[in-house]
N, CA and C atoms as an extended XYZ file, in Angstrom:
564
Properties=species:S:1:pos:R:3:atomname:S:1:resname:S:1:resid:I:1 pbc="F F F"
N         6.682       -4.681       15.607 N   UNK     1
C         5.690       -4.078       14.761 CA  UNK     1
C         4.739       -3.208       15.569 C   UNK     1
N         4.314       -3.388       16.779 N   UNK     2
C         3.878       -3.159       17.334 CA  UNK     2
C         4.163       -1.682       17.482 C   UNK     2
N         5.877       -0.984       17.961 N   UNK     3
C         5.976        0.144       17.932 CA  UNK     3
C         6.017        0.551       16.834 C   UNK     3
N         5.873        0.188       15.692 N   UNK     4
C         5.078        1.517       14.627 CA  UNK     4
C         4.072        1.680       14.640 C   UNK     4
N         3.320        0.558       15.059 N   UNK     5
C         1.747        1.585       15.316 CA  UNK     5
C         1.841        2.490       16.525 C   UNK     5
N         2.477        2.461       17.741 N   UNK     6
C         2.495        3.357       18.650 CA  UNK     6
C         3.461        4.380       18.239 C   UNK     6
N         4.098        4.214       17.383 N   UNK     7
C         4.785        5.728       16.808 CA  UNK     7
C         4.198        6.928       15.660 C   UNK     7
N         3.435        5.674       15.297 N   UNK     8
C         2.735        6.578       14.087 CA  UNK     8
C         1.140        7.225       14.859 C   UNK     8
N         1.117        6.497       16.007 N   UNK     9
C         0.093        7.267       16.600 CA  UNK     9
C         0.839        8.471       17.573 C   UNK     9
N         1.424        8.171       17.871 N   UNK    10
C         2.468        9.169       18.562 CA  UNK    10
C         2.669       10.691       17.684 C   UNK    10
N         3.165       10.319       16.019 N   UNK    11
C         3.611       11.334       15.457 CA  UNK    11
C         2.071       12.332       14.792 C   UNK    11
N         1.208       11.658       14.769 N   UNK    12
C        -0.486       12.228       14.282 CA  UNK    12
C        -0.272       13.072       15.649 C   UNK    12
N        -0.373       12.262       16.840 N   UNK    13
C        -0.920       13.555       18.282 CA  UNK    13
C        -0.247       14.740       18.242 C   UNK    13
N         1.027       14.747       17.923 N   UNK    14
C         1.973       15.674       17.846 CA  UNK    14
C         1.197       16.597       17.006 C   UNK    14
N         0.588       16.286       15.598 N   UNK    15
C         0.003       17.445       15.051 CA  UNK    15
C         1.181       17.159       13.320 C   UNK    15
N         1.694       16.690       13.307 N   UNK    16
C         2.738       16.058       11.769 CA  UNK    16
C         1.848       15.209       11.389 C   UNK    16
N         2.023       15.513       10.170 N   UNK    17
C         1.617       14.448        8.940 CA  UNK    17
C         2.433       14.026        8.739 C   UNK    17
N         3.563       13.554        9.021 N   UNK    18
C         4.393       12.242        8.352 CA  UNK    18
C         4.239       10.781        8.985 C   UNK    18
N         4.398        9.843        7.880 N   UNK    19
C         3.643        8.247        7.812 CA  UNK    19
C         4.819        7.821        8.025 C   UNK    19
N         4.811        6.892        8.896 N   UNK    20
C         5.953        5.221        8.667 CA  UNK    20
C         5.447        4.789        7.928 C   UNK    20
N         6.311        4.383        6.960 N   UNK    21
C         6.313        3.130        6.121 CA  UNK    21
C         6.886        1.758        6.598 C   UNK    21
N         5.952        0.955        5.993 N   UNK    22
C         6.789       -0.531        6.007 CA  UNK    22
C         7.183       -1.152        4.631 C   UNK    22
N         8.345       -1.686        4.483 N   UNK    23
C         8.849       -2.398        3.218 CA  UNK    23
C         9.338       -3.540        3.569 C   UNK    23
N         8.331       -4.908        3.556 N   UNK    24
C         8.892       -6.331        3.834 CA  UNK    24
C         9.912       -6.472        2.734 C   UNK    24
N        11.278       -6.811        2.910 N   UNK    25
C        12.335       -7.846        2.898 CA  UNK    25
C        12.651       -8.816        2.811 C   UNK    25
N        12.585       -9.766        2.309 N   UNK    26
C        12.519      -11.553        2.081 CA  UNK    26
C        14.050      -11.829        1.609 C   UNK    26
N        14.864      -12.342        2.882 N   UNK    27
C        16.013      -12.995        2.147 CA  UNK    27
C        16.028      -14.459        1.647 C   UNK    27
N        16.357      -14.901        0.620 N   UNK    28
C        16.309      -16.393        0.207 CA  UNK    28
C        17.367      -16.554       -0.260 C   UNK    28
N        18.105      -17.622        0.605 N   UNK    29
C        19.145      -18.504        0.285 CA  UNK    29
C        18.804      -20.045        0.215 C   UNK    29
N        19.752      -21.143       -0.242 N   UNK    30
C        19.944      -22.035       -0.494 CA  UNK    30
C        20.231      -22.901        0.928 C   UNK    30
N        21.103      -22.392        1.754 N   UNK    31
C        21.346      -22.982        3.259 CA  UNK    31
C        20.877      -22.228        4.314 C   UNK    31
N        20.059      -22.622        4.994 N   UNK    32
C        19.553      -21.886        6.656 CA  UNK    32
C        20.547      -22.269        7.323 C   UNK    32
N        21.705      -21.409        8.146 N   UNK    33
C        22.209      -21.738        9.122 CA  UNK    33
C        21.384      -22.292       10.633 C   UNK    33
N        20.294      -21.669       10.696 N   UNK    34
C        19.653      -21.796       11.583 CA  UNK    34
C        18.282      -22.710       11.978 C   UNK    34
N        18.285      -23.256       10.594 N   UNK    35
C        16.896      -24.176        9.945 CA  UNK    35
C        16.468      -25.231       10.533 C   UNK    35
N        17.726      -25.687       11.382 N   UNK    36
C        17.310      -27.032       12.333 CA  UNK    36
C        17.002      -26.560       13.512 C   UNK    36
N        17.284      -26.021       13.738 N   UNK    37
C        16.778      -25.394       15.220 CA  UNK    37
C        15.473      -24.566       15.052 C   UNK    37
N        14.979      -24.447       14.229 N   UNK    38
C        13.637      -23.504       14.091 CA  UNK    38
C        12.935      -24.471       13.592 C   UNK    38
N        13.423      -25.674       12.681 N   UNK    39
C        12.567      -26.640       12.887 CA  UNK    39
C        12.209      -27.562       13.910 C   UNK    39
N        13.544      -27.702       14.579 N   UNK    40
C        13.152      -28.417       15.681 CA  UNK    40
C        12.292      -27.897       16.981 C   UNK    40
N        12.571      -26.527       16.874 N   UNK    41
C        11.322      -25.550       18.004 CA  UNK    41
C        10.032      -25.704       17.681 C   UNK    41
N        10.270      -25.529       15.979 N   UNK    42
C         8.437      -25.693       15.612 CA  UNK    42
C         7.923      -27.426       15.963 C   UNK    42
N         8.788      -28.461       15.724 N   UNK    43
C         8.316      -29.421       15.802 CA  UNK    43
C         7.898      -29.800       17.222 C   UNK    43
N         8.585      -29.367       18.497 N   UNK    44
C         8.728      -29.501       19.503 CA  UNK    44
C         7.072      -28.972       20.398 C   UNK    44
N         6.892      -27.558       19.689 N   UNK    45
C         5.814      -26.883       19.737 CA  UNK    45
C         4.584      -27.464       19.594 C   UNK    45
N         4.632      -28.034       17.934 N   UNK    46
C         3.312      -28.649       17.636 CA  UNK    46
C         2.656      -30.093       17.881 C   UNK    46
N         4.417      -31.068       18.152 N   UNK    47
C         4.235      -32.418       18.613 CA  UNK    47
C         4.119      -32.672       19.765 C   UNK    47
N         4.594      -31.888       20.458 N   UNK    48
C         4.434      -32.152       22.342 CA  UNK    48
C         5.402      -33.611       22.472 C   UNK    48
N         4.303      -34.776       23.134 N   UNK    49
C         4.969      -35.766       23.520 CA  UNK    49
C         5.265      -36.614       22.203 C   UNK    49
N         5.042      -36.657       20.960 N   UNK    50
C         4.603      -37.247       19.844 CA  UNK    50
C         5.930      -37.005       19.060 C   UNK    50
N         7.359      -35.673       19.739 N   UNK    51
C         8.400      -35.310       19.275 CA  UNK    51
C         9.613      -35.875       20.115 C   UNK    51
N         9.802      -36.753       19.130 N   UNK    52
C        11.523      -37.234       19.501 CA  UNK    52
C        12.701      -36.527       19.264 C   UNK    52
N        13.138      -36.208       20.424 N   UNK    53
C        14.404      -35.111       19.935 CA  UNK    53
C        15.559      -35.960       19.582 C   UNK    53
N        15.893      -34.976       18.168 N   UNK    54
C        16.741      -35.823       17.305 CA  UNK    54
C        18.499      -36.098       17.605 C   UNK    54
N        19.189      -36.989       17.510 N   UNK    55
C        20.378      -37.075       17.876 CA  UNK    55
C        21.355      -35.292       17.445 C   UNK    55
N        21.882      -35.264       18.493 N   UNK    56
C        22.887      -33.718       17.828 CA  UNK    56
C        23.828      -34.218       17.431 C   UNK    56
N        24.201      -33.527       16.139 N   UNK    57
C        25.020      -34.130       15.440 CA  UNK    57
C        26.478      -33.311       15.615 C   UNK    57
N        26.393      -32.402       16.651 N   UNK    58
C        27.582      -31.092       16.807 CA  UNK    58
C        27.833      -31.671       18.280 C   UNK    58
N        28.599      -32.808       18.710 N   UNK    59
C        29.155      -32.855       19.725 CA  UNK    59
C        30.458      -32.616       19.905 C   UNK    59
N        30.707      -32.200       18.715 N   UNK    60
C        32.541      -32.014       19.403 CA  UNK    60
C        32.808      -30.848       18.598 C   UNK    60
N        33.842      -29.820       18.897 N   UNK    61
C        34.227      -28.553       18.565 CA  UNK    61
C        34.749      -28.990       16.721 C   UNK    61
N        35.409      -30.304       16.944 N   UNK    62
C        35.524      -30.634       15.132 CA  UNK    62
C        34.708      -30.451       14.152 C   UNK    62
N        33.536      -31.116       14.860 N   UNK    63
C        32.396      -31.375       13.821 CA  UNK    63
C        31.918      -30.419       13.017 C   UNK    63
N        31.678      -29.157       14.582 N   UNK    64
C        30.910      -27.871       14.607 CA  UNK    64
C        32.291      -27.100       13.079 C   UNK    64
N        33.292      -27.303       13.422 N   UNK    65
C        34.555      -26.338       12.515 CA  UNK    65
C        34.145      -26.684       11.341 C   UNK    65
N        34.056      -27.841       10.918 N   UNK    66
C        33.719      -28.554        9.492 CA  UNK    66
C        32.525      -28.211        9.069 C   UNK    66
N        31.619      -28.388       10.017 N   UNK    67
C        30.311      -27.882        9.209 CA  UNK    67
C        30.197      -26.697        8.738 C   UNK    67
N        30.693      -25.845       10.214 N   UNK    68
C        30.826      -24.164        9.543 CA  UNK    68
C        31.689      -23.847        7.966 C   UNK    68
N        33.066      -24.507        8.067 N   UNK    69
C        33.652      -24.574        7.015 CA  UNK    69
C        32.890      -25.204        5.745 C   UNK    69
N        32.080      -25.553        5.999 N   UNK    70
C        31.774      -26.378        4.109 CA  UNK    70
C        30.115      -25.311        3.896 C   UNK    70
N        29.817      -24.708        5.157 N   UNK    71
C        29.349      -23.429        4.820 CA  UNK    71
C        29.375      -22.572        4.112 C   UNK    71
N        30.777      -22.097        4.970 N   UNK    72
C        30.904      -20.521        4.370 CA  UNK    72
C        31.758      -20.753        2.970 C   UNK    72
N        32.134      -22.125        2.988 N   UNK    73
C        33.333      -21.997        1.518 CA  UNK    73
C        32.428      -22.828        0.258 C   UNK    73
N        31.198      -22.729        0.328 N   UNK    74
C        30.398      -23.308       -0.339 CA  UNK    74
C        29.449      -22.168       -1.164 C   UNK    74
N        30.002      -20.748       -1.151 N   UNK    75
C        29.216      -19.842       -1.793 CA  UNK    75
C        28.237      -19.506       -1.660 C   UNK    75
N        27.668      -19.555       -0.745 N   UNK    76
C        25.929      -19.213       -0.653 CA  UNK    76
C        25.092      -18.133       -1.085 C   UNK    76
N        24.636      -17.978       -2.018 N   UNK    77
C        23.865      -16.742       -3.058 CA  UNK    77
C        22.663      -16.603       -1.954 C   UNK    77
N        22.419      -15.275       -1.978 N   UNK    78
C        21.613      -14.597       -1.072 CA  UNK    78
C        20.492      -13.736       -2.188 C   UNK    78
N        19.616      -13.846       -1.969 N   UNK    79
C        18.803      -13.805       -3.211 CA  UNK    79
C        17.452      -12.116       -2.460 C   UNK    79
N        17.432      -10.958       -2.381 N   UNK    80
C        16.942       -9.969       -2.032 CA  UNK    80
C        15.593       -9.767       -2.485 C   UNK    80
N        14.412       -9.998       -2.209 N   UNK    81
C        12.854       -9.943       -2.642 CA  UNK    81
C        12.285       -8.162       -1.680 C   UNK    81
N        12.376       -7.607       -2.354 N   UNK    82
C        11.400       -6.277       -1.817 CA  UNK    82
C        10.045       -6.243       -1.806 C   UNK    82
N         8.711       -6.464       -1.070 N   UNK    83
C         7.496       -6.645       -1.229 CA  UNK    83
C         6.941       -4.815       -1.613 C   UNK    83
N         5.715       -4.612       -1.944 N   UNK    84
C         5.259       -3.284       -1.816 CA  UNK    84
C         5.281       -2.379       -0.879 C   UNK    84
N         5.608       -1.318       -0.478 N   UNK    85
C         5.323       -0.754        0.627 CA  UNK    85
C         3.991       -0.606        1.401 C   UNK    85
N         4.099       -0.255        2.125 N   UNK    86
C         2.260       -0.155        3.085 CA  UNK    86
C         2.808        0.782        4.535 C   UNK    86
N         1.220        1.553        4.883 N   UNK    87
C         1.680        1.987        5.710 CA  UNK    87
C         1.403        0.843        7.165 C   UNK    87
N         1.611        1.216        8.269 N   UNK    88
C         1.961        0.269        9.758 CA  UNK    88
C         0.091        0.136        9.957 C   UNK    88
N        -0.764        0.156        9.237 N   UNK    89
C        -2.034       -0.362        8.957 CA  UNK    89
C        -1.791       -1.808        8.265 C   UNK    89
N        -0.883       -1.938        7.236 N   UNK    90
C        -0.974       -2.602        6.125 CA  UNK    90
C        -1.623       -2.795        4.795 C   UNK    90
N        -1.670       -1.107        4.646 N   UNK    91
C        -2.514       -0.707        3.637 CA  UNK    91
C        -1.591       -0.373        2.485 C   UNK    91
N        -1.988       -0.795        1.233 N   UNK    92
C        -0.204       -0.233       -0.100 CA  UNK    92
C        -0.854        1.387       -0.153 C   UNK    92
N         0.698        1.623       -0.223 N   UNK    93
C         0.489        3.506       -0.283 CA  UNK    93
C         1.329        3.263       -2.012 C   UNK    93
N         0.778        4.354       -2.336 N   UNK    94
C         1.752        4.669       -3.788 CA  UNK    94
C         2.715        5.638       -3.684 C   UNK    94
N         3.848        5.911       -4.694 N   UNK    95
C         4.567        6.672       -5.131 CA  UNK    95
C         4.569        8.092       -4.241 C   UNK    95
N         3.393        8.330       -3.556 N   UNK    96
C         3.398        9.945       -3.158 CA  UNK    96
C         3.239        9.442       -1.638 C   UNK    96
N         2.788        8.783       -1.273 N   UNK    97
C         2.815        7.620        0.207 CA  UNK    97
C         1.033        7.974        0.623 C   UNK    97
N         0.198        8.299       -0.412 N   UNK    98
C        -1.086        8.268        0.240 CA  UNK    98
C        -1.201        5.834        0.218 C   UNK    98
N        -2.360        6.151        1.596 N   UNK    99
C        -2.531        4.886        1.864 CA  UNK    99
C        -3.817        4.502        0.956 C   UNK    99
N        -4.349        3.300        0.369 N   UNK   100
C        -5.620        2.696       -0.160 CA  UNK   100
C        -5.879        1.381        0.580 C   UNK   100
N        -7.468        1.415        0.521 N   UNK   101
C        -7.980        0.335        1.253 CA  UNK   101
C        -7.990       -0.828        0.262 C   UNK   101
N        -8.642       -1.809        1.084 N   UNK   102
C        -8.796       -3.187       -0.041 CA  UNK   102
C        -9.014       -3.007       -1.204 C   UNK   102
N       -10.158       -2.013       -1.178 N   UNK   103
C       -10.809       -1.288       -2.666 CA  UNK   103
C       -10.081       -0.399       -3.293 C   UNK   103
N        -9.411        0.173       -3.085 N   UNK   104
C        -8.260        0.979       -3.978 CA  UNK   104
C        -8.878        2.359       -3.709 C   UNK   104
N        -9.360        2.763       -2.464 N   UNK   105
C       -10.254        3.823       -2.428 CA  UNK   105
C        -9.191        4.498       -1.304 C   UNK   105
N        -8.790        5.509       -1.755 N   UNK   106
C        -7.860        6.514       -0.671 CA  UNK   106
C        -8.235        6.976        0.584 C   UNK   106
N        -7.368        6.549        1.866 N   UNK   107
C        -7.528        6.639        2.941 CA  UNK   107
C        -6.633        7.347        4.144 C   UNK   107
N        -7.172        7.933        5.093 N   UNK   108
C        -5.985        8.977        5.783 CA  UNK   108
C        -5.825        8.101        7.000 C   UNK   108
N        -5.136        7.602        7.371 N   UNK   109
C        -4.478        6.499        8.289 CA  UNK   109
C        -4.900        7.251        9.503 C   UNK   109
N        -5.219        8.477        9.321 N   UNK   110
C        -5.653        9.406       10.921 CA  UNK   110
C        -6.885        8.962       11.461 C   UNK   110
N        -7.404        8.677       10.630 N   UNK   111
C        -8.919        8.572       10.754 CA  UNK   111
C        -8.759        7.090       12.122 C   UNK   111
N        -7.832        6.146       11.570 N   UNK   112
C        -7.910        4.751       12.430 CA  UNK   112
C        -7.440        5.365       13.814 C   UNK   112
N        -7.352        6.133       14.297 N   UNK   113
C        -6.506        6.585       15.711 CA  UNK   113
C        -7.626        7.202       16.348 C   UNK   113
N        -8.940        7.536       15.683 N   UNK   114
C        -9.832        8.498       16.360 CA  UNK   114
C       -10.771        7.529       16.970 C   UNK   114
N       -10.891        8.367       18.443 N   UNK   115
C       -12.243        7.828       18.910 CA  UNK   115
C       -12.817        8.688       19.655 C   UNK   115
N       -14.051        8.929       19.924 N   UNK   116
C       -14.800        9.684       20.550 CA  UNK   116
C       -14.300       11.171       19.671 C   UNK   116
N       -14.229       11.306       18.609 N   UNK   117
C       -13.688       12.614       18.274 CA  UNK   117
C       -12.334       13.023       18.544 C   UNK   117
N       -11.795       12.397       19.241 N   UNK   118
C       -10.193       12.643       19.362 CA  UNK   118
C        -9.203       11.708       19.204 C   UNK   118
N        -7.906       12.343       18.777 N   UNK   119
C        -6.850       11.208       18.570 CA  UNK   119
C        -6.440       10.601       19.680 C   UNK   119
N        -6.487        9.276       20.328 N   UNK   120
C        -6.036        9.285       21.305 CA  UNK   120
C        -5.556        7.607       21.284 C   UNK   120
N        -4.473        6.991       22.255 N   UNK   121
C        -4.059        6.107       22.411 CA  UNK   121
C        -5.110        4.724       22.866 C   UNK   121
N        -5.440        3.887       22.395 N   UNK   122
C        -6.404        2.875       22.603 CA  UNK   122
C        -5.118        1.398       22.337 C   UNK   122
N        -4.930        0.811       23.368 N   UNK   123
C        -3.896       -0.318       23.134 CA  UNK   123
C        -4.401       -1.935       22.679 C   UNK   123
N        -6.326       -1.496       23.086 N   UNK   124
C        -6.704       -2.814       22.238 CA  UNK   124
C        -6.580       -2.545       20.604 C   UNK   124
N        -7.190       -1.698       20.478 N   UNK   125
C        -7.167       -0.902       18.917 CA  UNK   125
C        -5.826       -1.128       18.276 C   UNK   125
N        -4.525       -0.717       18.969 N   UNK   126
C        -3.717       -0.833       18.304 CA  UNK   126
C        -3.231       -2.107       18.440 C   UNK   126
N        -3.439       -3.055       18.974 N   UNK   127
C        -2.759       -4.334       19.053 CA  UNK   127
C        -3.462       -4.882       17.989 C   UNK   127
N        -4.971       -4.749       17.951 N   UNK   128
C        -5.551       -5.468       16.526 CA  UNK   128
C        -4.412       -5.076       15.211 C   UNK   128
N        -4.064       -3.474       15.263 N   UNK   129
C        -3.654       -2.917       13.902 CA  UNK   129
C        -2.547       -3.614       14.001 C   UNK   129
N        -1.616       -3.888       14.842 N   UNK   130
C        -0.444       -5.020       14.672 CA  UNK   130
C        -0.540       -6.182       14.304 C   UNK   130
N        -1.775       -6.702       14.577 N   UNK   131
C        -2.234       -8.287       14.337 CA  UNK   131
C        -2.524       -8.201       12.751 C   UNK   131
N        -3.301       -7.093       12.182 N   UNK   132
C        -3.528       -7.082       11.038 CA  UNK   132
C        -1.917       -6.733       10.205 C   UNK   132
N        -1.484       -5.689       10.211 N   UNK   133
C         0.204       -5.466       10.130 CA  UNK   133
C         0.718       -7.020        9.619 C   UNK   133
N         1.037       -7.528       10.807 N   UNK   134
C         1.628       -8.601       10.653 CA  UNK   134
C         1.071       -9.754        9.775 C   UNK   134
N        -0.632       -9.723        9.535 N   UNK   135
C        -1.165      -11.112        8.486 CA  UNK   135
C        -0.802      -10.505        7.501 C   UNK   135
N        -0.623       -8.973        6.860 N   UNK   136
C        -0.190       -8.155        5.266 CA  UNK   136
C         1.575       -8.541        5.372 C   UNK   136
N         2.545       -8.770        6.290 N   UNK   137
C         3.327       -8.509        5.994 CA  UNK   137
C         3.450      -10.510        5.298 C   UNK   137
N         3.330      -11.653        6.254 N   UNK   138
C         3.204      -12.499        5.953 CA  UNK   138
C         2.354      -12.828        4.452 C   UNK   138
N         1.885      -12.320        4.556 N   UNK   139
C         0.845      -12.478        3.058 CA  UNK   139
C         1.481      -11.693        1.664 C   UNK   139
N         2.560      -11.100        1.819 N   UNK   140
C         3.585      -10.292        1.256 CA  UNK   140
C         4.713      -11.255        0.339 C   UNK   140
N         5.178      -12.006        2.052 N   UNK   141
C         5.784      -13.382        2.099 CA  UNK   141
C         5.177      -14.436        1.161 C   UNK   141
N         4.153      -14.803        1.155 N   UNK   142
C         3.744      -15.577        0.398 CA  UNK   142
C         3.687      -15.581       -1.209 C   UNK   142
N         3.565      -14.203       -1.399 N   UNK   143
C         3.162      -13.104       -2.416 CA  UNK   143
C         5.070      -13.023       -3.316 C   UNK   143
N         5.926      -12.762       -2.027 N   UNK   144
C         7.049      -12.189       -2.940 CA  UNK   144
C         8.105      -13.088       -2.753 C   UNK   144
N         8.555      -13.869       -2.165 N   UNK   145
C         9.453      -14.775       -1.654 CA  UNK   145
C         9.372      -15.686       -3.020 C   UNK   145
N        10.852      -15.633       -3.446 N   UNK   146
C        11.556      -16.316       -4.264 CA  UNK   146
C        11.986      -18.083       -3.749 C   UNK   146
N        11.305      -18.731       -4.818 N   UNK   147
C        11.428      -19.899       -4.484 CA  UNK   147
C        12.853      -20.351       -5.354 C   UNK   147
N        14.126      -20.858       -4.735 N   UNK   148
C        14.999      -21.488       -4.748 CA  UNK   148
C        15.161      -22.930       -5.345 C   UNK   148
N        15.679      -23.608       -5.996 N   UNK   149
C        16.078      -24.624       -6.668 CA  UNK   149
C        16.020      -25.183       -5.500 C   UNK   149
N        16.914      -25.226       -4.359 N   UNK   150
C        17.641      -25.901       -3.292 CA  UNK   150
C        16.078      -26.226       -2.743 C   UNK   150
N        15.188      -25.304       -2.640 N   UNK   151
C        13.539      -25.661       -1.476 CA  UNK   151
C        12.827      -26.052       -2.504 C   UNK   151
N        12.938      -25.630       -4.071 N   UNK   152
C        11.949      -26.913       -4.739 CA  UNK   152
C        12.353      -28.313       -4.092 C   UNK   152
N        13.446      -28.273       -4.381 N   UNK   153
C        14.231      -30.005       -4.386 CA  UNK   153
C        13.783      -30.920       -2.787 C   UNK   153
N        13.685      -29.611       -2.211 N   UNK   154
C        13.752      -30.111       -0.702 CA  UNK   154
C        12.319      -30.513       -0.773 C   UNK   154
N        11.077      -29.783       -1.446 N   UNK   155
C         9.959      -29.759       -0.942 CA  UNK   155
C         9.574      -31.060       -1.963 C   UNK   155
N         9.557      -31.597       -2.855 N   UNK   156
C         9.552      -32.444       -3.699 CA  UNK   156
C        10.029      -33.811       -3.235 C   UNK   156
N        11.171      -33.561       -2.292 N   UNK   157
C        11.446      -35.240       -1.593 CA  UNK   157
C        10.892      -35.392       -0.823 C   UNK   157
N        10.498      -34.049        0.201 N   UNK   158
C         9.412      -34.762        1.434 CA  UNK   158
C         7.763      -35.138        0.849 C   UNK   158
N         7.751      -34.421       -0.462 N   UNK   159
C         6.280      -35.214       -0.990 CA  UNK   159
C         6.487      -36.447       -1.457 C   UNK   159
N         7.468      -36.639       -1.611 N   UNK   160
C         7.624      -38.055       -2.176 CA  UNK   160
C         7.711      -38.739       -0.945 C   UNK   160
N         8.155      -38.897       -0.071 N   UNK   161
C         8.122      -39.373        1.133 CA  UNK   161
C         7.380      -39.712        1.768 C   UNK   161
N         6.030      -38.144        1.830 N   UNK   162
C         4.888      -38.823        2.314 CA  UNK   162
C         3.926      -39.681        1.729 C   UNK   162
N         4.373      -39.675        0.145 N   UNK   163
C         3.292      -40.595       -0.625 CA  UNK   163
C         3.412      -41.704       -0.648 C   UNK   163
N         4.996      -42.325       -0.313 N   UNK   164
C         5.827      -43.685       -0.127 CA  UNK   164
C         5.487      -44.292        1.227 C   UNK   164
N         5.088      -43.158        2.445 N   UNK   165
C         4.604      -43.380        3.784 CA  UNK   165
C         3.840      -43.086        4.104 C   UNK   165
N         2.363      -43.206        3.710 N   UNK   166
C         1.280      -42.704        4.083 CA  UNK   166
C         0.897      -43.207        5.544 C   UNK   166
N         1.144      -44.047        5.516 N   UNK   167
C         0.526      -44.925        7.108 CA  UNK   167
C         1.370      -44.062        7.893 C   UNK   167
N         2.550      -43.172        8.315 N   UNK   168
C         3.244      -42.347        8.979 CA  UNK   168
C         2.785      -41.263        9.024 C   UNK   168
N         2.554      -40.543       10.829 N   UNK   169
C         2.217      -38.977       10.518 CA  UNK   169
C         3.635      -38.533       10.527 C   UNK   169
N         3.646      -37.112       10.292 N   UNK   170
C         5.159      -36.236       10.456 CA  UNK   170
C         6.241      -36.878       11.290 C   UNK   170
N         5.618      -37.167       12.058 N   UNK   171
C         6.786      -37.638       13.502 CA  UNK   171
C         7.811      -39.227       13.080 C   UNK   171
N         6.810      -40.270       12.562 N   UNK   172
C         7.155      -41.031       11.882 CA  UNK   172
C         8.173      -40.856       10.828 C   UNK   172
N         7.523      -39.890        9.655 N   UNK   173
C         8.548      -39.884        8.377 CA  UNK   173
C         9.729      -39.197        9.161 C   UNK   173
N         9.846      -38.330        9.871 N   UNK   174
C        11.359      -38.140       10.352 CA  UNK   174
C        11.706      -38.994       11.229 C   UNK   174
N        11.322      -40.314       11.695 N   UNK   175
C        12.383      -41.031       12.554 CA  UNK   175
C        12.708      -41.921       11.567 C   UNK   175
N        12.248      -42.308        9.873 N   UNK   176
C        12.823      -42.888        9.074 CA  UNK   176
C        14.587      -43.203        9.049 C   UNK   176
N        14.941      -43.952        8.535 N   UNK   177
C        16.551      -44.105        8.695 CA  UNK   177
C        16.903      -43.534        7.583 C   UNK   177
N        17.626      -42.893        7.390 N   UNK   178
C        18.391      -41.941        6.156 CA  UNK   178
C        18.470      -43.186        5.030 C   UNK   178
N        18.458      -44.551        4.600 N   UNK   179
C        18.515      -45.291        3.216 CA  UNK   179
C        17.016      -44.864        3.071 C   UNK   179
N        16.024      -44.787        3.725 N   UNK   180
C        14.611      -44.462        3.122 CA  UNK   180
C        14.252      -43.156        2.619 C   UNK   180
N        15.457      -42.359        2.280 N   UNK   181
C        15.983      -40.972        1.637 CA  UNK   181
C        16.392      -40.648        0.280 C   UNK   181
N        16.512      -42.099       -0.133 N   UNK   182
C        16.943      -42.301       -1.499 CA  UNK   182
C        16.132      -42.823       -2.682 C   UNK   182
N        15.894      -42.465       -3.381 N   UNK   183
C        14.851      -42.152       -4.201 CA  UNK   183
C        15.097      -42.719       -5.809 C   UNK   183
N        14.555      -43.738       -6.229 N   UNK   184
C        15.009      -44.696       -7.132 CA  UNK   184
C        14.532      -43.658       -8.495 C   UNK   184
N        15.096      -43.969       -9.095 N   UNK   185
C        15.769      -42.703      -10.798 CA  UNK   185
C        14.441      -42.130      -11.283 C   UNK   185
N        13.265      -43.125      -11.222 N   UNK   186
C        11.965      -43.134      -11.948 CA  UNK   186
C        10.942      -42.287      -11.530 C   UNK   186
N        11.840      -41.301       -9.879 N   UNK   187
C        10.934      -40.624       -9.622 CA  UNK   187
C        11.066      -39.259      -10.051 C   UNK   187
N        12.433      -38.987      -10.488 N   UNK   188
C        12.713      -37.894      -11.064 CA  UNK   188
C        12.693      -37.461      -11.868 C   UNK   188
């Protein structure tokens, strides 16, 4: 993200008026191929010593074939969310690509590149405009991301989980034994 703000400051010095756009993308499916391992990085991250790394369940080239197989032959619907456009500020531009501020008040993205009277490269300046960039694109995410049957269901058993285990922080409810996964009729 970062190099669109250094490109779009790049293409102003040049003396062009043409804007990058950004258009967040949200894919939502039903299976993360990759979901345990990004959970287990995040958990690893935020628990420190408090994270038990969990048994791997892919020790043998079989396992790994089967799992892939009940993957890919399991149909997985891929579900396409387009957020608004904005320019590499994170400001929504309309239909003609002018940019607006919070207030809906029209703004020339040139103006953020100037200092001392001239356009010129400032890398604290632009690292903020990436930092901001990136909380609009996430906040987009929040905004446009299609919630799935498969992550209701998911998000609904771990609340039930924690309400069944309150005396457990996070680290706890996942070293639970998989029968404490099953969920008697009355809760559904």
């Amino acid at each position: 993200m970062g190099t669109a703000v250094e490109a779009q400051r790049a293409i102003l010095q040049k003396g062009k008026m043409e804007k990058i756009f950004v258009v967040p993308l949200i894919l939502s499916y039903h299976f993360v191929l990759e979901a345990p391992f990004l959970i287990e990085q995040h958990l690893r991250a935020i628990g420190k010593e408090r994270y038990i790394l969990s048994k791997d369940n892919f020790k043998s080239l079989w396992q790994i074939m089967k799992f892939t197989w009940r993957v890919f032959s399991s149909g997985n619907e891929i579900v396409l969310s387009f957020a608004r456009p904005m320019d590499v500020l994170g400001n929504p531009v309309d239909m003609d690509g002018n940019s607006f501020d919070q207030y809906g008040n029209s703004i020339d993205i040139r103006d953020y590149f100037i200092r001392a009277g001239e356009l010129r490269m400032d890398m604290q300046r632009e690292s903020e405009y990436t930092k901001i960039l990136a909380e609009k694109i996430v906040e987009r995410f929040h905004c446009e991301n299609i919630v799935l049957t498969s992550h209701l269901v998911a998000f609904a058993a771990f609340r039930i989980l924690k309400r069944e285990n309150q005396h457990l922080d996070l680290y706890g409810i996942l070293r639970l034994p998989a029968d404490d996964f099953i969920f008697p009729w009355d809760y559904m």
